[in-house]
C-alpha positions in Angstrom: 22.0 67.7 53.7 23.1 70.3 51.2 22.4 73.9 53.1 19.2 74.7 51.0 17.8 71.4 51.4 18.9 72.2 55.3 17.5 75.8 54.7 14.0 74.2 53.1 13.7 71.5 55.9 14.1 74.1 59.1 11.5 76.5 57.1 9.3 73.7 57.0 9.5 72.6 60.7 8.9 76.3 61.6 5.9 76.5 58.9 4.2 73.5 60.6 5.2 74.4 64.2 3.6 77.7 64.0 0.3 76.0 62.4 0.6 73.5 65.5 0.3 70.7 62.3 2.8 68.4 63.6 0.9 66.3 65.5 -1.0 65.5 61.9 2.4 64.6 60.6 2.9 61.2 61.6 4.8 59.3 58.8 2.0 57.8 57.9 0.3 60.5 57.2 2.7 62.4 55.1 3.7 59.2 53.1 0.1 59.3 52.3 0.4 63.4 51.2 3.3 62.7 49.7 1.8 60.2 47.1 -1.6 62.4 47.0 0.9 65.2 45.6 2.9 62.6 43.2 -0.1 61.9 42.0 -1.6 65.7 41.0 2.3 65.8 39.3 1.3 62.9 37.2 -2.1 64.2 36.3 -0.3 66.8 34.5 1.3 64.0 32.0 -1.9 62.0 32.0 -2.6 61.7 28.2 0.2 63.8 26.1 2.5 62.0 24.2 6.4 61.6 25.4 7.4 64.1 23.3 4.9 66.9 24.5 5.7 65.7 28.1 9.7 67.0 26.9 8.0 70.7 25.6 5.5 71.8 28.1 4.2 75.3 27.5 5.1 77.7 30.3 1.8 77.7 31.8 2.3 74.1 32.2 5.8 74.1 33.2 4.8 76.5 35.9 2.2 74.0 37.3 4.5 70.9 37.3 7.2 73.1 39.1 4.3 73.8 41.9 3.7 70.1 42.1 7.5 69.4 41.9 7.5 71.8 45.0 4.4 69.7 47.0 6.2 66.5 46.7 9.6 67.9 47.8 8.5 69.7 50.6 6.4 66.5 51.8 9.5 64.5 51.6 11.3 66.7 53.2 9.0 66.8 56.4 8.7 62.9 56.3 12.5 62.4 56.4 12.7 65.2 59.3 9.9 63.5 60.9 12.2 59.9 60.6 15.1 61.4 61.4 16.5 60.7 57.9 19.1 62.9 56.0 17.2 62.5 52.6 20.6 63.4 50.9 22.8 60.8 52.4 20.0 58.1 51.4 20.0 59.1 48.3 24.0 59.2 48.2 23.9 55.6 49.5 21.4 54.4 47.0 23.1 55.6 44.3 26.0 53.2 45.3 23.8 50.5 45.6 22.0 51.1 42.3 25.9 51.6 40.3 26.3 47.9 41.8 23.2 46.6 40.7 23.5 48.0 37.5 27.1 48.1 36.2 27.4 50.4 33.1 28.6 47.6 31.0 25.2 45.5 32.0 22.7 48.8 31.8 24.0 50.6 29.5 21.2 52.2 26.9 18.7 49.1 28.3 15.6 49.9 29.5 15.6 46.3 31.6 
């Protein structure tokens, strides 16, 4: 983990421990927040075109950023609650996904 997603993970142990909340956050349950969260992000794009979803007002950016921030930070207490290193999965998937789709195959296609 880079040191401020390190940094973000501990203060969210400590944030939950202090709540006693942990024994709410069974992966099931935070996979369920986590989505809940995703889900208030995409509310946010619900019925603009492409284009305004590329030029949000600051009001709006500022919102998105505080949704951004919900689904980070429940991702980040899943994967401490699994005992993954969110950063080395996505590092791994990354090499999977360069294999799946080779740049001479991918490239500029949606498919």
């Amino acid at each position: 983990m880079t040191d401020t997603l390190q940094s973000i993970s501990q203060q969210q142990r400590a944030f939950a421990k202090e709540r006693e909340w942990e024994q709410f956050h069974s992966p099931k349950n935070l996979a369920s927040a986590l989505i809940v969260e995703a889900g208030e992000l995409l509310e946010h794009f619900q019925w603009i075109t492409e284009e305004q979803s590329r030029m949000l007002p600051p009001e709006k950016l500022e919102a998105v950023g505080s949704e951004i921030a919900d689904v980070l930070l429940y991702l980040v207490q899943l994967s401490n609650v699994l005992g993954i290193d969110p950063v080395e999965a996505a590092q791994a998937k990354i090499k999977v996904n360069s294999q799946k789709y080779p740049v001479d195959l991918a490239k500029g296609s949606g498919k």
